[in-house]
TORKEGU-577988 format. One line per 10 residues: number of its first residue (from 1); for each residue x, y, z of N, C-alpha, C. Coordinates in Angstrom, 1 decimal. Last residue first. Layout:
<doses>
NUM) X,Y,Z,X,Y,Z,X,Y,Z; ...
</doses>
This chain:
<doses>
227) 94.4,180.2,138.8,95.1,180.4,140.5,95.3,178.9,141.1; 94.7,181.1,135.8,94.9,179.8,137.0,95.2,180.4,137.9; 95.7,183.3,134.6,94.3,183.4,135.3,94.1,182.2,136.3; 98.1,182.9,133.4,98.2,183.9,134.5,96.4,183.6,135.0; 97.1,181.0,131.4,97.9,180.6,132.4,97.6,181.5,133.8; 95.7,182.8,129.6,94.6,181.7,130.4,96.0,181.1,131.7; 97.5,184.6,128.8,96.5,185.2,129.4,95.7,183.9,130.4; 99.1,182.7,127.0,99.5,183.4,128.5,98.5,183.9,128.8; 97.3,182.3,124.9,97.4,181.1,125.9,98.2,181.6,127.0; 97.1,184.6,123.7,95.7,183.8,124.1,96.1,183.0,125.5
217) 99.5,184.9,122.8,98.9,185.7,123.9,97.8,185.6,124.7; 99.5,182.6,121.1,100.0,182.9,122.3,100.2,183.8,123.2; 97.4,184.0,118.9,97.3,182.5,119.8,97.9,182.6,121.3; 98.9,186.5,118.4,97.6,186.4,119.0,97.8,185.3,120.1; 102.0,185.4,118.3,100.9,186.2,117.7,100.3,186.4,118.6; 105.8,184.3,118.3,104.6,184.7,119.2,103.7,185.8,118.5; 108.4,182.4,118.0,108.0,183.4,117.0,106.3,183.7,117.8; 111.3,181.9,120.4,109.8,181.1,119.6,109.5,182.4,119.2; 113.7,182.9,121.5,113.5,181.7,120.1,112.8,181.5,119.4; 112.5,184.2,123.7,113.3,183.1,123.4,113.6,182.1,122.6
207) 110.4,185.3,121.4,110.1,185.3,122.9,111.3,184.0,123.0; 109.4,188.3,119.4,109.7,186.6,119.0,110.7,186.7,120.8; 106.5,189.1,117.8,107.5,189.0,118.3,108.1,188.1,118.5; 104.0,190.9,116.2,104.5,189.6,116.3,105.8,190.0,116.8; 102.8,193.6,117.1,101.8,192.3,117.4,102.5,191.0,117.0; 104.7,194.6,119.9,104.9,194.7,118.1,103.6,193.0,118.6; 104.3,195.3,122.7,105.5,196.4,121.8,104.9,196.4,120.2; 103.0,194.1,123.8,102.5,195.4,124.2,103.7,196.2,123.2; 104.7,191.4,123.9,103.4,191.7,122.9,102.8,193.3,122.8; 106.0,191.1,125.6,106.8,191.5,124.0,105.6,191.9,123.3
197) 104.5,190.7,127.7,105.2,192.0,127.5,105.9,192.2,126.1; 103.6,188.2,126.9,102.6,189.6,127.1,103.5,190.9,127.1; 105.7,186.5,127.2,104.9,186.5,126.2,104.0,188.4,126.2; 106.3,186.8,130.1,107.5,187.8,128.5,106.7,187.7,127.7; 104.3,185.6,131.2,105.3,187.6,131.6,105.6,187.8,130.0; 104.4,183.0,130.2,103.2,183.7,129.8,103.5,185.1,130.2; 107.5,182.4,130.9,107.1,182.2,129.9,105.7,183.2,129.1; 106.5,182.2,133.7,107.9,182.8,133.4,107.7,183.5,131.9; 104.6,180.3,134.2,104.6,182.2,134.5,105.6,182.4,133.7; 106.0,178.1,133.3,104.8,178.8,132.6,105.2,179.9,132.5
187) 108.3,178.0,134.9,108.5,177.8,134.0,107.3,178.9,132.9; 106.9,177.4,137.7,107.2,178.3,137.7,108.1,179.0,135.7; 103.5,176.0,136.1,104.9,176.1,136.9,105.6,177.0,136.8; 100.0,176.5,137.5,101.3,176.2,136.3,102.5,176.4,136.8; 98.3,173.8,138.7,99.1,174.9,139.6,100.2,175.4,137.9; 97.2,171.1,138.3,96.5,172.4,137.3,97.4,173.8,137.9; 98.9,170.3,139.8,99.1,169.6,138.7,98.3,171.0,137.9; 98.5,171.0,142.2,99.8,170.9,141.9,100.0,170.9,140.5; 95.6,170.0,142.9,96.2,171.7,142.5,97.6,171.9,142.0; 95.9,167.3,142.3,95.1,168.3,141.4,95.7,169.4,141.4
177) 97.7,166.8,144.7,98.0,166.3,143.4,97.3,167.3,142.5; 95.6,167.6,147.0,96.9,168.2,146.3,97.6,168.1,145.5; 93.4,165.6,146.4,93.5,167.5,146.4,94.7,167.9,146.0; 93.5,163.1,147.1,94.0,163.9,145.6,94.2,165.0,145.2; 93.0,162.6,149.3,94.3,162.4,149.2,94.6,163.3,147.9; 90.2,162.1,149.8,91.2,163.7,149.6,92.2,163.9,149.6; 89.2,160.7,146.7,89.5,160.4,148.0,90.7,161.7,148.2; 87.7,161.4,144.0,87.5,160.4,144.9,87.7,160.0,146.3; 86.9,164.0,141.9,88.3,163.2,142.6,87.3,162.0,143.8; 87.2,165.2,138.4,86.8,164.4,139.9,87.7,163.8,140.7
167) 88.8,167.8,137.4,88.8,166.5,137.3,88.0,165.7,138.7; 88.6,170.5,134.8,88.9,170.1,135.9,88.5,168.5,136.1; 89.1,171.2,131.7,89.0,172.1,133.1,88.9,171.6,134.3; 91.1,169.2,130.0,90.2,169.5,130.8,90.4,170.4,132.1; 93.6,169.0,128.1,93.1,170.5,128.3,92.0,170.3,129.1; 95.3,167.2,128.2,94.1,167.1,127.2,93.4,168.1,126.9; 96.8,167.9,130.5,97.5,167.9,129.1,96.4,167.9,128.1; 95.4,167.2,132.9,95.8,168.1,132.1,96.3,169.0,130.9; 95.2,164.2,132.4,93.8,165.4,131.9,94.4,166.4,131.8; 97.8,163.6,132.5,97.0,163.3,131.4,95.8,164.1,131.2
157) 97.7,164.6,135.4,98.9,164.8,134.4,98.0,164.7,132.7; 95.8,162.1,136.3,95.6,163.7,136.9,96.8,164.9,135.9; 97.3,160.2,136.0,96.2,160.4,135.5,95.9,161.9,135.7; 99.8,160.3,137.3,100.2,160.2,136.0,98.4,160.6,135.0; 98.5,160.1,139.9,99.3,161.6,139.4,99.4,161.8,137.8; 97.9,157.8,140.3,97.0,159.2,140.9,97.0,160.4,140.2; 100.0,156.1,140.5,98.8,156.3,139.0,97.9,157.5,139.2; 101.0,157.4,142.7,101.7,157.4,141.2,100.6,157.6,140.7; 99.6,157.0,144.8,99.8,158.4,144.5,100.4,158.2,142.8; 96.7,155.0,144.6,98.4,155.1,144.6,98.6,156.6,144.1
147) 94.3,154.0,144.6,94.8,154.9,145.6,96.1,155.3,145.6; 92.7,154.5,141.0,93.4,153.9,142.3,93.9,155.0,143.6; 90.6,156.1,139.3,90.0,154.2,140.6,91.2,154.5,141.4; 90.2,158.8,139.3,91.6,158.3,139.3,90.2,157.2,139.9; 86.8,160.7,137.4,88.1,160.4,138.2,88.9,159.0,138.5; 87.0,162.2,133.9,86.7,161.2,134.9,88.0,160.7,136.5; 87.7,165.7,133.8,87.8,164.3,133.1,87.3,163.5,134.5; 85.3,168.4,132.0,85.9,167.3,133.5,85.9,166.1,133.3; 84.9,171.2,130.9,84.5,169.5,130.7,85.7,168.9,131.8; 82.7,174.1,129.8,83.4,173.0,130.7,83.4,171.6,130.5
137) 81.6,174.7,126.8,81.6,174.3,127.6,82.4,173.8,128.6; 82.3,176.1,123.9,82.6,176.6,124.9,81.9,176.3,126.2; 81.7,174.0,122.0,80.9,175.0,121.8,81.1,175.9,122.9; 84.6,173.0,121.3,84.2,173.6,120.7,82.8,174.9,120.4; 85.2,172.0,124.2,86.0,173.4,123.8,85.0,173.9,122.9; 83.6,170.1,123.5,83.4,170.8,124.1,83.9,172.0,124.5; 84.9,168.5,121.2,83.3,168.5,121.8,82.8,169.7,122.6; 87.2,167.8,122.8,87.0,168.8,121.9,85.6,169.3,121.5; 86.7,166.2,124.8,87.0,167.1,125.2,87.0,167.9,123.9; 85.4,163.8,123.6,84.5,164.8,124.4,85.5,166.1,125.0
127) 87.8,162.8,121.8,86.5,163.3,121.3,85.8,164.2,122.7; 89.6,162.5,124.1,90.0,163.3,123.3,88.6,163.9,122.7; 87.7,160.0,125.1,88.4,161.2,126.1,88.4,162.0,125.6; 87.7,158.2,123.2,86.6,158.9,123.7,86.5,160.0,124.3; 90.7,157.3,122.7,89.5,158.0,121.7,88.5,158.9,122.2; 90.7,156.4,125.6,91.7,157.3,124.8,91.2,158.7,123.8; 89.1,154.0,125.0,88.9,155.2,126.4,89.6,156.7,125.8; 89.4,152.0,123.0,88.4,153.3,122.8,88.7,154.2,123.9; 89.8,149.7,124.8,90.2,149.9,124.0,90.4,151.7,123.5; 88.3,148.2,126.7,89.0,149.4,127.4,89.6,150.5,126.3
117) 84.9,147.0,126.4,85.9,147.4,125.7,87.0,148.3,126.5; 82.5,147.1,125.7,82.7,145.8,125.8,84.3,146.0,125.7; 81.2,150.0,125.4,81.7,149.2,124.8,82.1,147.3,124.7; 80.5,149.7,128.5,78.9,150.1,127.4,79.7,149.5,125.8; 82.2,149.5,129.7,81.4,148.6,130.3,80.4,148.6,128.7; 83.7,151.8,129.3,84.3,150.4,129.1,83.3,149.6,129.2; 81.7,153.7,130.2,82.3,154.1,128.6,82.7,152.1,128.9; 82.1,153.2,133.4,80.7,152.7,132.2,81.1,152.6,131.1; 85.0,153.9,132.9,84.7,153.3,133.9,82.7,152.4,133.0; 84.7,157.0,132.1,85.8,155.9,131.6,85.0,154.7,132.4
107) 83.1,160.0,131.4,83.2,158.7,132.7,83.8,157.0,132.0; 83.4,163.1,131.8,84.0,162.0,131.0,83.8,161.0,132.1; 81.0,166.0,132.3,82.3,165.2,132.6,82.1,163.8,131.9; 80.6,169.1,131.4,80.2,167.7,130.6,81.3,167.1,131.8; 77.7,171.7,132.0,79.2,171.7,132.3,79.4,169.8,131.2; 75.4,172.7,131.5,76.5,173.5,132.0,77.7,173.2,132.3; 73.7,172.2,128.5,74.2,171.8,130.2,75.2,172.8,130.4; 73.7,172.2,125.7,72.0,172.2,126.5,72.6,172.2,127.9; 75.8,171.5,124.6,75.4,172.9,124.3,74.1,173.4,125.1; 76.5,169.0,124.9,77.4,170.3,125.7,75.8,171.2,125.3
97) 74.9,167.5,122.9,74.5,167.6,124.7,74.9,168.9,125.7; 75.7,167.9,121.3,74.9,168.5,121.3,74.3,168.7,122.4; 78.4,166.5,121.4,78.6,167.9,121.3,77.0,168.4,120.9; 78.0,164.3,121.9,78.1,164.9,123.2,78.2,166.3,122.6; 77.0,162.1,120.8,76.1,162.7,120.5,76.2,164.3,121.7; 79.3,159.8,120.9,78.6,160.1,119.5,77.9,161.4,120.0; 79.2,159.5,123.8,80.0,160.0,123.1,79.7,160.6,121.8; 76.4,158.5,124.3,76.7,159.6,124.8,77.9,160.2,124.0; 76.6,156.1,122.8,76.1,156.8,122.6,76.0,158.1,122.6; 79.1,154.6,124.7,78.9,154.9,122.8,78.6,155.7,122.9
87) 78.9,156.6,127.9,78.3,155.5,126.9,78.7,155.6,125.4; 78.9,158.5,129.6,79.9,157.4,129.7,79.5,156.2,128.8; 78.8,161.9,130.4,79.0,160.8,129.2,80.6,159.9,129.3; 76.8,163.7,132.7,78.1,162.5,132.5,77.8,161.5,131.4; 76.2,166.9,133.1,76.0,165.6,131.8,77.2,164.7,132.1; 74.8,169.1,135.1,76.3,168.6,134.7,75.7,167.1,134.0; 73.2,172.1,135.8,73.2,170.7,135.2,74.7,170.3,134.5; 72.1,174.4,138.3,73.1,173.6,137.1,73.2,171.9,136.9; 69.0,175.4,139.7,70.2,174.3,139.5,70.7,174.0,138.0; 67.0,176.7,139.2,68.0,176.9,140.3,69.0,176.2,140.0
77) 65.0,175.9,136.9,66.0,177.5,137.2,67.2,177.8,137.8; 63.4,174.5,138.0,64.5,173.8,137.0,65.6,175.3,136.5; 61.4,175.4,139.6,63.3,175.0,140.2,63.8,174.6,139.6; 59.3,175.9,137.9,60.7,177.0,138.2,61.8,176.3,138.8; 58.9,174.5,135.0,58.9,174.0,136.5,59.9,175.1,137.4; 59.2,175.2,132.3,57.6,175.5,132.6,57.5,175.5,134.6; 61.5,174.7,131.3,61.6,175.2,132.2,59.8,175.6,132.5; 62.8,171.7,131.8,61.8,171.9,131.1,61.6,173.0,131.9; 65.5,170.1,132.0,65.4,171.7,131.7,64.5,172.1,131.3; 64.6,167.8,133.4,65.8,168.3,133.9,65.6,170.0,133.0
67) 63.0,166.4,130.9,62.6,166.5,132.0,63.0,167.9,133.2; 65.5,166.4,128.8,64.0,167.4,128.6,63.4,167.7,130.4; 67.4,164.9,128.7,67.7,166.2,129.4,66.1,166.9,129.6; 67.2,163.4,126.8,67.5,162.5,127.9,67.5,163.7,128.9; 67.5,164.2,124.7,65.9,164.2,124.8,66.2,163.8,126.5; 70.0,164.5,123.5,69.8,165.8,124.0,68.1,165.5,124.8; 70.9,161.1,124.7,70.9,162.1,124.0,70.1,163.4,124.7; 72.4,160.4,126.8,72.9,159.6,125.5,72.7,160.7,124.5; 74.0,160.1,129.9,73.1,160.8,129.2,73.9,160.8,127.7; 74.8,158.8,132.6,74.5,157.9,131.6,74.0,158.8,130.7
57) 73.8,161.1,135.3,74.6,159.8,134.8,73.8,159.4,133.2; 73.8,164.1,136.1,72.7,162.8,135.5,74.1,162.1,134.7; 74.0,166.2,139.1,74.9,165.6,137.7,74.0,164.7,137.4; 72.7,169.7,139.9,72.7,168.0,139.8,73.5,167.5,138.5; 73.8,172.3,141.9,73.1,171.7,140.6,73.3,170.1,141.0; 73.4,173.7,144.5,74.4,174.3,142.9,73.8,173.8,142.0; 70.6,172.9,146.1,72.1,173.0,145.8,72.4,173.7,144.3; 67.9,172.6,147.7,68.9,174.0,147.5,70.2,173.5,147.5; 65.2,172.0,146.9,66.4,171.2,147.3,67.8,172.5,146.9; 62.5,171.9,146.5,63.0,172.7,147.8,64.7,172.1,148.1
47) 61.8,170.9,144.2,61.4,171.9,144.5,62.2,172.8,145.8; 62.3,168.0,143.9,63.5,169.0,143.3,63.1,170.3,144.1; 60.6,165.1,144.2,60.3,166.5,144.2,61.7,167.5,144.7; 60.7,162.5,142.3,61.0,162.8,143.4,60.6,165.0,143.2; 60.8,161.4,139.2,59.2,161.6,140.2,59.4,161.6,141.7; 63.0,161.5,138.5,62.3,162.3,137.6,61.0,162.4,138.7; 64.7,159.3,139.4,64.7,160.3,140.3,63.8,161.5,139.4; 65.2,157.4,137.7,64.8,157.2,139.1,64.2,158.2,139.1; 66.2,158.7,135.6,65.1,158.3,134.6,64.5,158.3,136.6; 68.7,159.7,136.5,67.7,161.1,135.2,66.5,159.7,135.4
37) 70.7,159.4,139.5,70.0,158.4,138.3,68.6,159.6,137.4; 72.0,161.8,140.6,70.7,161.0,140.3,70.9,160.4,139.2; 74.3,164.0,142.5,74.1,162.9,141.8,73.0,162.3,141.4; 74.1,167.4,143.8,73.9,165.8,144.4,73.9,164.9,142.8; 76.6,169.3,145.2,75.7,168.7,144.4,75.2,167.3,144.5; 76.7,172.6,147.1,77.0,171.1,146.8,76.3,170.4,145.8; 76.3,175.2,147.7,77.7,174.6,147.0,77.5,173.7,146.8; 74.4,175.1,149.6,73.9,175.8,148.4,75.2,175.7,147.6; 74.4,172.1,151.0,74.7,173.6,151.5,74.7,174.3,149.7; 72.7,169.4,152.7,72.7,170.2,151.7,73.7,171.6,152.7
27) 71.9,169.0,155.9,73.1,168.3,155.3,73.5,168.8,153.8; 70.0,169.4,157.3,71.0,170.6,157.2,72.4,169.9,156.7; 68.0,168.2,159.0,69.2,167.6,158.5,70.4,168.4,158.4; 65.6,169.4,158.3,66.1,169.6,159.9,67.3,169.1,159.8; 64.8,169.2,156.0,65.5,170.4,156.0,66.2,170.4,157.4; 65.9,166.5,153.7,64.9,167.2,154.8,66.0,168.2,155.5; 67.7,165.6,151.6,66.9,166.6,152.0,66.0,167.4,152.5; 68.9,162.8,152.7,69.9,163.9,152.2,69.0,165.3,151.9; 66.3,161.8,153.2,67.8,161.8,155.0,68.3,163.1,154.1; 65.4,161.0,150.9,64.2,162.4,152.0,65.7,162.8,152.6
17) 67.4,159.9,149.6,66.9,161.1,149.3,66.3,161.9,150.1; 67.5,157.4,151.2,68.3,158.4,151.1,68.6,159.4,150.8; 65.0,156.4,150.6,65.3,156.8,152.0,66.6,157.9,151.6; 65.0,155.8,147.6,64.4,157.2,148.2,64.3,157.7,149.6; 67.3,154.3,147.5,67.3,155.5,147.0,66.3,156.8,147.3; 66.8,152.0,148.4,67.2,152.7,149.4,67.0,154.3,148.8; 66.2,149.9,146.2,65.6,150.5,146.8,66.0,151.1,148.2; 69.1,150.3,144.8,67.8,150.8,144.4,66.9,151.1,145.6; 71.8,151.4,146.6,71.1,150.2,145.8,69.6,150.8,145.7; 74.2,154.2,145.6,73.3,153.6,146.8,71.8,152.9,146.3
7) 76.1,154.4,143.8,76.6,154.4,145.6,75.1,154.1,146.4; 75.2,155.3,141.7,75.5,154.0,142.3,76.1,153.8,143.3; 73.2,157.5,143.0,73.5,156.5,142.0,73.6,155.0,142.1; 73.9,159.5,144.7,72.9,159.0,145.1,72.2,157.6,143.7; 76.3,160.8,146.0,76.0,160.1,145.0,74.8,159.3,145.0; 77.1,164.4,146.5,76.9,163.2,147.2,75.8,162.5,145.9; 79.9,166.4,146.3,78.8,165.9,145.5,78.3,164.6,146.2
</doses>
């Protein structure tokens, strides 16, 4: 994803824009995404920019999107839209947001800035990720500030557990950490096998102890699908 945000001061933004999409460049590849400021970058031309989709920082409410999915504009066709909620606002108003984008990520980092506050991060985390299971959206936690493999990991551990589908990363030290971490263990598999095979006998069974329905057939079926 290249950041065309806050990674790069105002007025550079539209040098940096033509550099990152003229075509002789061949710096885009139909995988990639680019970043924008939603309110900058509304009167730049989208038309010939051939990536996956764009992420819009700061998005509070569902009107903050109009521009981005009006579909009267066909390239607003081509590209997925990814919603970063990092504000009060945005939090308060994300499960209507999910429902207009294609994907949500959590941004801790403004969230503190827009509160006054580190306090809430916790809160806010939890609220957007339910937010978004609930209307069956992807949601992606914000990524690791440090370089330390520890805090790297204990953070990257924490989204997991929250249930986010996936997590930004920053520096490609983290690759491995991620897949390790979203990798299930050999514990899981172990666990999601017998879950499904006691289940092909009697719709309730009972799997080392534990008493097993639906739900946990639910939840071995999503393990074995991790790759």
């Amino acid at each position: 994803m290249y950041d065309l945000e806050d990674s790069v001061p105002a007025d550079k933004k539209k040098d940096a824009f033509n550099k990152l999409t003229d075509k002789k460049s061949k710096i885009l590849g139909v995988n990639d995404w680019i970043r924008v400021d939603p309110t900058v970058f509304q009167s730049y031309n989208f038309n010939y920019v051939y990536v996956e989709g764009i992420m819009l920082p700061k998005v509070e409410k569902v009107s903050d999107l109009d521009y981005w999915l009006d579909t009267s504009d066909s390239y607003h066709h081509k590209h997925k839209i990814i919603a970063l909620i990092e504000t009060a606002a945005g939090v308060e108003n994300v499960r209507k947001i999910a429902k207009k984008v294609h994907g949500i990520m959590f941004g801790k980092v403004d969230l503190a800035a827009s509160l006054g506050s580190d306090a809430f991060e916790d809160f806010a985390r939890k609220r957007v990720v339910l937010a978004c299971k609930a209307v069956g959206v992807p949601v992606y936690d914000t990524p690791s500030c440090s370089v330390d493999d520890v805090t790297i990991h204990n953070h990257v551990a924490r989204s997991y557990d929250y249930g986010f589908d996936g997590i930004g990363i920053l520096h490609p030290k983290e690759i491995p950490i991620v897949k390790q971490m979203w990798k299930p263990s050999s514990e899981k598999l172990t666990w999601a096998k017998a879950v499904l095979e006691a289940y092909k006998k009697d719709y309730v069974a009972i799997v080392n102890g534990e008493i097993i329905g639906t739900p946990s057939v639910k939840r071995a079926k999503q393990i074995l699908e991790i790759k």
